[in-house]
MARNU-956579 format. One record per residue (C-alpha): residue number from 0; x negated, y, z. Coordinates in steps of 0.02 Angstrom, whole numbers, plus 32768, in hexadecimal, padded with zeros to 4 digits. Layout:
N
<site k="NUM" px="X" py="Y" pz="Z"/>
...
% end
This chain:
204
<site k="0" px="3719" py="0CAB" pz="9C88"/>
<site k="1" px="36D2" py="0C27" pz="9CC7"/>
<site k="2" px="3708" py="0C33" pz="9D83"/>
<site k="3" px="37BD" py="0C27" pz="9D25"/>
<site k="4" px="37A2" py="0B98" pz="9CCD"/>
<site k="5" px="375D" py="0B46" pz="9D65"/>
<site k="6" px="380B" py="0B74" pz="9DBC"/>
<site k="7" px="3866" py="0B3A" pz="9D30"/>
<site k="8" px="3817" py="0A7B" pz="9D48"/>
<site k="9" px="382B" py="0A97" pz="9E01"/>
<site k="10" px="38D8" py="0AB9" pz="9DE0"/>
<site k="11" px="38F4" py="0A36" pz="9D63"/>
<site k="12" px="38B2" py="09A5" pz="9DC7"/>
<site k="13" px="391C" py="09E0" pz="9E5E"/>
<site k="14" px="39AF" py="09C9" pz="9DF2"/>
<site k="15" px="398C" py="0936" pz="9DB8"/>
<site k="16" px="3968" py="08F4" pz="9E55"/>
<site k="17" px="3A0F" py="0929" pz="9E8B"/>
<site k="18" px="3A6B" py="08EC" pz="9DFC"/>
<site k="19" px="3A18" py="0841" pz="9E30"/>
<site k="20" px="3A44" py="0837" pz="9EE8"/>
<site k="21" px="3AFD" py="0862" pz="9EB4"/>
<site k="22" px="3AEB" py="07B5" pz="9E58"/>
<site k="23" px="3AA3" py="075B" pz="9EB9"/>
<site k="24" px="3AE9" py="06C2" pz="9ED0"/>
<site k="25" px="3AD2" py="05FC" pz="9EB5"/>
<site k="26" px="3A87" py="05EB" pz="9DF7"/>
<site k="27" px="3AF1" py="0592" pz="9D75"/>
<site k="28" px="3AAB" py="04E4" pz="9D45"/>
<site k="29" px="3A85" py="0493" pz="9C9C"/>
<site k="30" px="3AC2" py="03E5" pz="9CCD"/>
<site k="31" px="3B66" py="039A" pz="9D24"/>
<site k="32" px="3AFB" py="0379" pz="9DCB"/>
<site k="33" px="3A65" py="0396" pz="9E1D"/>
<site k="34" px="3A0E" py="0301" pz="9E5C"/>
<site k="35" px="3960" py="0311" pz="9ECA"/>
<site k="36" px="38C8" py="02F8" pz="9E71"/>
<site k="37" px="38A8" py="0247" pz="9ED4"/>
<site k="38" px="3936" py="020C" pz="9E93"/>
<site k="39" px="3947" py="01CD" pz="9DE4"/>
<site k="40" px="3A12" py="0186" pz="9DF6"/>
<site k="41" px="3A99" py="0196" pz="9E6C"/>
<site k="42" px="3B32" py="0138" pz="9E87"/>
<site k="43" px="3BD9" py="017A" pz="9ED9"/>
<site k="44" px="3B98" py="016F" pz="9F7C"/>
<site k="45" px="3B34" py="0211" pz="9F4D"/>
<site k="46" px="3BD9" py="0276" pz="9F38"/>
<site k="47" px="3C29" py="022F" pz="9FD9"/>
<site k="48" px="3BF6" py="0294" pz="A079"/>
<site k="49" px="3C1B" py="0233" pz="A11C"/>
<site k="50" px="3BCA" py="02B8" pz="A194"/>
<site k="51" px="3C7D" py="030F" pz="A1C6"/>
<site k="52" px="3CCE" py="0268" pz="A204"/>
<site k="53" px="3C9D" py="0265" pz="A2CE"/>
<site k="54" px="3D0B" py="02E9" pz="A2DB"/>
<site k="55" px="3D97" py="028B" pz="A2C3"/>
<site k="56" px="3DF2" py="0278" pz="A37D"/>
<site k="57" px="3D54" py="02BB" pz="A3CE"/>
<site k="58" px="3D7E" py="0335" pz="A459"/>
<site k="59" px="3D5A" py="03EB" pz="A452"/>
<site k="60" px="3CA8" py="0433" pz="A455"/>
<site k="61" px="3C6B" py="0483" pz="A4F4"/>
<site k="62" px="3C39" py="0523" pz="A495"/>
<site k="63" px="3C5E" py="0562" pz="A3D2"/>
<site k="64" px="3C18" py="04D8" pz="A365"/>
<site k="65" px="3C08" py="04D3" pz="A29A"/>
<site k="66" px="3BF2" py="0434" pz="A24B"/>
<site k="67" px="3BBB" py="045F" pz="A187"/>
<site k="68" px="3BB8" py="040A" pz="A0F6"/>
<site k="69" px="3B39" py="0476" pz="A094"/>
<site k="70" px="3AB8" py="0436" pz="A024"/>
<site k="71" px="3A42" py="041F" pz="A0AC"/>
<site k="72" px="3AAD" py="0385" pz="A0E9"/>
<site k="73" px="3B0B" py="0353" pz="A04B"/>
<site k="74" px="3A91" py="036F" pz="9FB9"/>
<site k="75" px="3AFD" py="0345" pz="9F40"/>
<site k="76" px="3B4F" py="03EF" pz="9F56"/>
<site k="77" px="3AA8" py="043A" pz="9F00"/>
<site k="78" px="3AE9" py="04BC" pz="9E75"/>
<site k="79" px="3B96" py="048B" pz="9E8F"/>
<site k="80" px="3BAD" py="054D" pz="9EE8"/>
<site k="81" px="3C1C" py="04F5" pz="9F6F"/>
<site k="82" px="3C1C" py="04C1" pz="A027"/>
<site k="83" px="3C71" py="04B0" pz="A0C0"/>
<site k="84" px="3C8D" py="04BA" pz="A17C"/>
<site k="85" px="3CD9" py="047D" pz="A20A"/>
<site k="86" px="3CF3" py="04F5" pz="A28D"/>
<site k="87" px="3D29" py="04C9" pz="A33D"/>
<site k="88" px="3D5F" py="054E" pz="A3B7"/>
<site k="89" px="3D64" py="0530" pz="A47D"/>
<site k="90" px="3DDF" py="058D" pz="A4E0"/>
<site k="91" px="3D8A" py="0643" pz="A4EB"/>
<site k="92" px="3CEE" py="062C" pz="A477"/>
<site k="93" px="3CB2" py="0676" pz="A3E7"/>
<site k="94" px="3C46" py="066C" pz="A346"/>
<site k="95" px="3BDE" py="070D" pz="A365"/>
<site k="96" px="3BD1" py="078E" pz="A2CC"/>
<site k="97" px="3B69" py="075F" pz="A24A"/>
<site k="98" px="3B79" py="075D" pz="A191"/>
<site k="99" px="3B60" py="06D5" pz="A0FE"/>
<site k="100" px="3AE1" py="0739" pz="A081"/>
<site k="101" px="3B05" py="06BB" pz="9FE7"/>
<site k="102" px="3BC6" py="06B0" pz="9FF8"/>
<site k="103" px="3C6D" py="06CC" pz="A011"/>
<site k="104" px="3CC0" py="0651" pz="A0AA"/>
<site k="105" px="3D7E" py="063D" pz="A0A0"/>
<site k="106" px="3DBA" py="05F3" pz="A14C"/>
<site k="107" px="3E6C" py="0597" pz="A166"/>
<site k="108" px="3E90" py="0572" pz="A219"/>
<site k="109" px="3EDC" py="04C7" pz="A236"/>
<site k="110" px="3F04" py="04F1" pz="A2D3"/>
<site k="111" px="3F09" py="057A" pz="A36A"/>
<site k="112" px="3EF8" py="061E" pz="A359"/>
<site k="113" px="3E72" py="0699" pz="A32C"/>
<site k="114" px="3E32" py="0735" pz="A31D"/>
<site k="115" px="3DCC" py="076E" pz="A27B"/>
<site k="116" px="3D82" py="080A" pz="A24E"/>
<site k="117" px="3CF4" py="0845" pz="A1D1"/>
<site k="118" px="3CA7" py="08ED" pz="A1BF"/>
<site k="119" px="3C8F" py="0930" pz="A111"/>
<site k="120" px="3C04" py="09A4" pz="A0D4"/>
<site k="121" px="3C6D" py="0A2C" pz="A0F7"/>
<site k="122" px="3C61" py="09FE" pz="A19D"/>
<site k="123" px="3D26" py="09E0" pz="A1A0"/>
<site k="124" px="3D5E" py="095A" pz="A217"/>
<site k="125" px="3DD8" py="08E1" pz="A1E2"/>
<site k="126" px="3E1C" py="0865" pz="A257"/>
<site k="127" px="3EC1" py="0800" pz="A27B"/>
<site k="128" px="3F04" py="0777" pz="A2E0"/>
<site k="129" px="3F0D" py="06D2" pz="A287"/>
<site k="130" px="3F8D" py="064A" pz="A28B"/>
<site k="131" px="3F8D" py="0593" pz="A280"/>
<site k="132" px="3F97" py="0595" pz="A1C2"/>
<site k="133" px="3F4A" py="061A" pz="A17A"/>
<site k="134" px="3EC8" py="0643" pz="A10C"/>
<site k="135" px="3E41" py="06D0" pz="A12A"/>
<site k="136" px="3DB5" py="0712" pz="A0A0"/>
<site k="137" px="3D20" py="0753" pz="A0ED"/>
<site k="138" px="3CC7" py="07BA" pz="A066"/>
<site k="139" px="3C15" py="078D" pz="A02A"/>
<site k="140" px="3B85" py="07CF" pz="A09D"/>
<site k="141" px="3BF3" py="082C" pz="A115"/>
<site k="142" px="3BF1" py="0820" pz="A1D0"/>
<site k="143" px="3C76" py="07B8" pz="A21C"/>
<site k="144" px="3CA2" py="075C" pz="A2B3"/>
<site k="145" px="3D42" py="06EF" pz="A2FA"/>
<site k="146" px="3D82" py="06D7" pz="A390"/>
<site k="147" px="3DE9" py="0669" pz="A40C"/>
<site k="148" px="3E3F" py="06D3" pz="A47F"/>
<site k="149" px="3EC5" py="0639" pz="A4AE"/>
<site k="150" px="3E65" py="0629" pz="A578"/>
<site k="151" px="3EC3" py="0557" pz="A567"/>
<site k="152" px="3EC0" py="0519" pz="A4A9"/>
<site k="153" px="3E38" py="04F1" pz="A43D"/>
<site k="154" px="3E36" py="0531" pz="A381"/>
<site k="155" px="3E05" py="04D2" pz="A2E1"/>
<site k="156" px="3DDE" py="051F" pz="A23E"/>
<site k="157" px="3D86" py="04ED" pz="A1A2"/>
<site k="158" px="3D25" py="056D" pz="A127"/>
<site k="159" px="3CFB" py="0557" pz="A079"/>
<site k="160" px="3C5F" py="05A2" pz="A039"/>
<site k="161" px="3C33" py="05E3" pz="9F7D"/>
<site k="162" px="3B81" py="05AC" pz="9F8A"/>
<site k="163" px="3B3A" py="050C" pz="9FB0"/>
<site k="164" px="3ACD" py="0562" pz="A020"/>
<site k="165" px="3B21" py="05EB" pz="A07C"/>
<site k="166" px="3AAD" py="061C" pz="A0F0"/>
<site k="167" px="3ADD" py="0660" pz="A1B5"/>
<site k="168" px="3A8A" py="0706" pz="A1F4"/>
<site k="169" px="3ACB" py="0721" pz="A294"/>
<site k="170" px="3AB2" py="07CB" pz="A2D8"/>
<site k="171" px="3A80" py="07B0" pz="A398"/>
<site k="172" px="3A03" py="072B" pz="A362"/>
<site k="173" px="39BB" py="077C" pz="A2D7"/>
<site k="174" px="39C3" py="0816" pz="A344"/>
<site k="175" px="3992" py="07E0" pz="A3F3"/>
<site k="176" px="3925" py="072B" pz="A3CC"/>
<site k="177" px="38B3" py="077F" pz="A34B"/>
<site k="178" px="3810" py="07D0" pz="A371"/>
<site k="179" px="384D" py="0880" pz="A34C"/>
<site k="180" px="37F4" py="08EE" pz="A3CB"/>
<site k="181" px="3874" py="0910" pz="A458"/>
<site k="182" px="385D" py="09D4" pz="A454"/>
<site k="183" px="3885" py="09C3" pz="A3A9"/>
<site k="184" px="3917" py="0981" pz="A3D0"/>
<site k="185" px="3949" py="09ED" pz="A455"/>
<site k="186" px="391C" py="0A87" pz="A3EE"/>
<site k="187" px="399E" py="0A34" pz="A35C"/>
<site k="188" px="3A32" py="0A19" pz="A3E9"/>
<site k="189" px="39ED" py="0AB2" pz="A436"/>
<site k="190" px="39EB" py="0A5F" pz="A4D7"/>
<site k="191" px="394F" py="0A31" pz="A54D"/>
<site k="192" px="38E9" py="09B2" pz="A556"/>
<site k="193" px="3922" py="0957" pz="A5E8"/>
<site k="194" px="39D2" py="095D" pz="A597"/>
<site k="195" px="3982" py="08F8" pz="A514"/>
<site k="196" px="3932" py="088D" pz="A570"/>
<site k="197" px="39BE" py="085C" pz="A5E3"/>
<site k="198" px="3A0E" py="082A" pz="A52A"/>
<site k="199" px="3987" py="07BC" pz="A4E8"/>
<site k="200" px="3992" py="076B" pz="A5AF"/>
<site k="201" px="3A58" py="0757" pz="A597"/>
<site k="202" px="3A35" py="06EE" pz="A4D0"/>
<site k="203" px="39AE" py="068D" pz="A51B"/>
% end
């Protein structure tokens, strides 16, 4: 009897736990804004985020660059459940895979082409070929990447964020730059461990 009710706890907190992470998400806030604890009044120069104008006219990255407006640099974003990025695309570059834990992006390309694609948990791969124009939603937590294929023209995108703090887990540095033992790792990718080494060399 008792072994039962021990699984039933087990079982209990489990779902719980579940029902949690499914939720999870930037809390709802009691008051209109958030202001840090050092500061006692703002003025509209709080609400006003400057960070995003150099890129106005500047010429193209040399490699895939994100410029973010997250609570980290505009803190007047805290418990609002919003932010933003500017994405910049060289001819031929990427933004590896990775997923946002804490949110939802929706990218519109202002200009160039691109291609998207996210996995779901299903492990079904959804990708297409973007236009200057549209709008793409990559689901909460899933694995994504995009793409410029276009060898000449640089492509410019912004994303929207439903957290203030997103978060970025990309896969070959979380993978590759951590301290995960490398025959680990090659016993996961069922590879060797020169394979993985050579990968780690390649990120470094």
């Amino acid at each position: 009897m008792e072994s039962k009710t021990s699984s039933c706890i087990v079982l209990l907190a489990l779902a719980i736990w579940v029902v949690q992470m499914a939720s999870a998400g930037d809390p709802d806030i009691l008051t209109d804004f958030v202001l840090p604890l050092e500061v006692p009044s703002v003025d509209p120069s709080y609400f006003t985020f400057s960070g995003l104008r150099g890129l106005i006219g500047a010429p193209p990255p040399e490699k895939f660059k994100a410029t973010k407006a997250s609570m980290v640099e505009f803190p007047a974003l805290n418990g609002q459940s919003v932010s933003y990025a500017i994405l910049q695309y060289p001819a031929g570059s990427v933004n590896p895979v990775h997923t946002h834990p804490r949110a939802t992006e929706l990218l519109f390309l202002m200009s160039g082409t691109l291609q998207v694609g996210f996995i779901d948990t299903t492990n079904k791969f959804f990708n297409q070929t973007l236009q200057t124009g549209d709008v793409f939603v990559f689901p909460k937590g899933l694995l994504h990447f995009q793409y410029n294929a276009d060898a000449n023209n640089c492509a410019w995108a912004i994303s929207a964020f439903g957290s203030a703090n997103a978060g970025t887990v990309s896969v070959p540095n979380s993978v590759f730059n951590t301290s995960i033992p490398d025959n680990i790792l090659a016993k996961s990718f069922k590879t060797d461990i020169m394979t993985i080494q050579k990968l780690k060399a390649g990120l470094a």
